[in-house]
DOLUMMI-841362 format. One line per 10 residues: number of its first residue (from 1); for each residue x, z, y of N, C-alpha, C. Coordinates in Angstrom, 1 decimal, padded with zeros to 4 digits. Each point is the difference from the previous one (the first is absolute). Layout:
NUM	X/Z/Y/X/Z/Y/X/Z/Y; ...
This chain:
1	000.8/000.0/-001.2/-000.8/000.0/001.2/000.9/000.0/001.3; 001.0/000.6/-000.3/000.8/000.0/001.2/001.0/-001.5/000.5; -000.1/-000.5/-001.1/000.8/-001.2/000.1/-001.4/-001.0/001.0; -000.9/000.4/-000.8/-001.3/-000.9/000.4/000.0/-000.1/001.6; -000.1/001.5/000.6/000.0/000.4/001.6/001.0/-000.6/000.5; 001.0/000.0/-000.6/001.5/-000.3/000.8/-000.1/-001.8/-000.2; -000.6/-001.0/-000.6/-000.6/-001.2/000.0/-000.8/-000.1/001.4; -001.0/000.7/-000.4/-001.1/-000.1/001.3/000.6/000.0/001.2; 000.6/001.3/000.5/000.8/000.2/001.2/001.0/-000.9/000.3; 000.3/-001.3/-000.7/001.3/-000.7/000.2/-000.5/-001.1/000.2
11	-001.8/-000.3/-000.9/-000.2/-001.4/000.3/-001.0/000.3/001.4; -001.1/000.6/000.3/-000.8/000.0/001.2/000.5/000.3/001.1; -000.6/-000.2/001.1/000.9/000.5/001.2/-000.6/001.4/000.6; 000.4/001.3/-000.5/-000.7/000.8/000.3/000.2/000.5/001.8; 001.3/-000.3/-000.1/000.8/000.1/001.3/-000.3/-000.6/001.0; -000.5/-001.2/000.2/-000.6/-001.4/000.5/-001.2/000.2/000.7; -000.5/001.2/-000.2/-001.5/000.0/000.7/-000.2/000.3/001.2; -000.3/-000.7/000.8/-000.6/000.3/001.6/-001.3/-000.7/-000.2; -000.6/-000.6/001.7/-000.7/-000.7/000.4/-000.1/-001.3/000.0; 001.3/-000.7/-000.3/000.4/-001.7/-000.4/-000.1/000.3/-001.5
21	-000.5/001.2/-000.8/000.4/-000.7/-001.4/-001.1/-000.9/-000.6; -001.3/-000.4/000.8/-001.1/-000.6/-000.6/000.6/-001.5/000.8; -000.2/-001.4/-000.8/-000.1/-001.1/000.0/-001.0/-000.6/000.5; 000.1/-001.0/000.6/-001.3/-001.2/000.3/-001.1/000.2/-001.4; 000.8/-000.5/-001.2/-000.5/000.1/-001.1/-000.7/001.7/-000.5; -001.0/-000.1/-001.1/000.0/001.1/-000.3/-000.9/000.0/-001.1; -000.1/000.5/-001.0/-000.6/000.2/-001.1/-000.5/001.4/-000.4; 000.4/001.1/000.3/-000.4/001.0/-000.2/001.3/000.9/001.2; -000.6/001.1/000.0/000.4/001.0/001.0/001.6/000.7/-000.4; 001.5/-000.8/000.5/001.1/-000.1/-000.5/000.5/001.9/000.4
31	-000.4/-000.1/001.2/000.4/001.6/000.3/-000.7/000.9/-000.9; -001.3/-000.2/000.0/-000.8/001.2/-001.3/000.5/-000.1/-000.8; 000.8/-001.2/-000.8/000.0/-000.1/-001.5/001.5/000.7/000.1; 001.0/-000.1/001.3/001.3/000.6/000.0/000.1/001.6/-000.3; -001.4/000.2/000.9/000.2/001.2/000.2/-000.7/001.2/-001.2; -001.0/-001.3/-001.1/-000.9/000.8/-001.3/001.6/000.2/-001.1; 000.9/-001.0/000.2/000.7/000.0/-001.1/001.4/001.2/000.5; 000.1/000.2/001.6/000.8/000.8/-000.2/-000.4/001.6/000.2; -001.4/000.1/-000.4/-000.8/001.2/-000.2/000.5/000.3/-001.0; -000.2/-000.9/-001.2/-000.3/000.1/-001.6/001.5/000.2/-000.6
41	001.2/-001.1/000.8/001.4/000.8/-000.1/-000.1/001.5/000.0; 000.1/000.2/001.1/-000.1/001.6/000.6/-000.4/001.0/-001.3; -001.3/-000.4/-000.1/-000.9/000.9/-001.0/001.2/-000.1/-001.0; 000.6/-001.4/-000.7/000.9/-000.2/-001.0/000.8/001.3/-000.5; 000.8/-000.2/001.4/001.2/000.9/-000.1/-000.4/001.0/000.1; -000.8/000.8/001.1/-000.4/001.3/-000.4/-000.2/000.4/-001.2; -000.8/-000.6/-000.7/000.0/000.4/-001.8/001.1/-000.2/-000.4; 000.6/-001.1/-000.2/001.5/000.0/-000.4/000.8/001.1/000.2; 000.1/000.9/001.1/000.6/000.8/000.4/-000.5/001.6/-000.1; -001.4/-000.2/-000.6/-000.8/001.1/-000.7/000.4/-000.3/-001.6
51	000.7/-000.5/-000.5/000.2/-000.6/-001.7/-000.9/000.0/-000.7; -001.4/-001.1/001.0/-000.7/-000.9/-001.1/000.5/-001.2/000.2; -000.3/-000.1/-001.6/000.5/-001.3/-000.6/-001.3/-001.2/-000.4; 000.2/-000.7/001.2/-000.6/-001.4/-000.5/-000.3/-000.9/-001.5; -001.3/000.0/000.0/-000.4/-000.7/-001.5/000.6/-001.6/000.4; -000.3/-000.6/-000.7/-000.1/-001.9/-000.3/-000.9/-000.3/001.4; -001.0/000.8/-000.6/-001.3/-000.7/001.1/000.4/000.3/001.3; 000.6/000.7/000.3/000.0/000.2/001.3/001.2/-000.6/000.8; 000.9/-000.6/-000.8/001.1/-000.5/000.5/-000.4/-001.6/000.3; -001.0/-000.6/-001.0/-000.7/-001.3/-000.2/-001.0/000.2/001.3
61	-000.4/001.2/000.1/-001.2/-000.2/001.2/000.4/000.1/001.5; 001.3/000.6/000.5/001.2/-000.3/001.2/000.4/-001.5/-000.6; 000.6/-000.3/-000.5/000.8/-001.2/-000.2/-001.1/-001.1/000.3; -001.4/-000.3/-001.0/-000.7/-000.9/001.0/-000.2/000.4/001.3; -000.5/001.1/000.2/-000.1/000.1/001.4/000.7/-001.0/001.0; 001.8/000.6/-000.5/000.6/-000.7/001.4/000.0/-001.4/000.0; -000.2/-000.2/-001.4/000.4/-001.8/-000.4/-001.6/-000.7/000.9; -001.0/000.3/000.2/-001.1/000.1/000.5/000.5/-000.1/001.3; 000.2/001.1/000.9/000.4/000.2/001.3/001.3/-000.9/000.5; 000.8/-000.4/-000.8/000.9/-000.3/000.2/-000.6/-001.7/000.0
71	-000.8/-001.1/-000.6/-000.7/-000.7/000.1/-000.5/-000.3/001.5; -000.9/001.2/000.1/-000.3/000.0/001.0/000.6/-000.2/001.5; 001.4/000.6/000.2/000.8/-000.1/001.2/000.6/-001.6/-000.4; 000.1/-000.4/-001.0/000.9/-001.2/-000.1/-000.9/-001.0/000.2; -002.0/000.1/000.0/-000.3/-000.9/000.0/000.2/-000.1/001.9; -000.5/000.9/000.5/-000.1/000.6/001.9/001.4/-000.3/-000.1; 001.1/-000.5/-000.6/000.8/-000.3/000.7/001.2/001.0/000.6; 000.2/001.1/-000.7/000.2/001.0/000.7/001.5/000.6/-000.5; -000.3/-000.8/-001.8/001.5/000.3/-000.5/000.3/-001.2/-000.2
């Protein structure tokens, strides 16, 4: 799971967010979806860091996620 987070954080631009991060284009809401996935990081590691351990499903259910969100900014144009 940690390898997973450390993916996410490398491929999206979490850093990158102002008021220019929305495009002419747009398909769904690029700042909310930045901002739902780096909620659900957060939550990640706090458990990580409480020593629960991640099933299958839950590492499959972050991983679509970003692959999802990460869609999403590349369609907007944004990665």
């Amino acid at each position: 799971m940690r390898q997973l987070i450390a993916q996410i954080k490398d491929t999206l631009p979490f850093n990158g967010i102002d008021a220019d991060f929305c495009s002419d284009t747009c398909s769904g809401c690029s700042l909310k979806l930045v901002d739902f996935i780096a909620v659900e990081i957060d939550e990640w590691e706090y458990k990580l860091d409480q020593g629960e351990s991640p099933n299958f499903k839950d590492i499959n259910k972050l991983a679509k996620m970003a692959k999802k969100i990460q869609a999403v900014l590349i369609k907007n144009n944004l990665i």
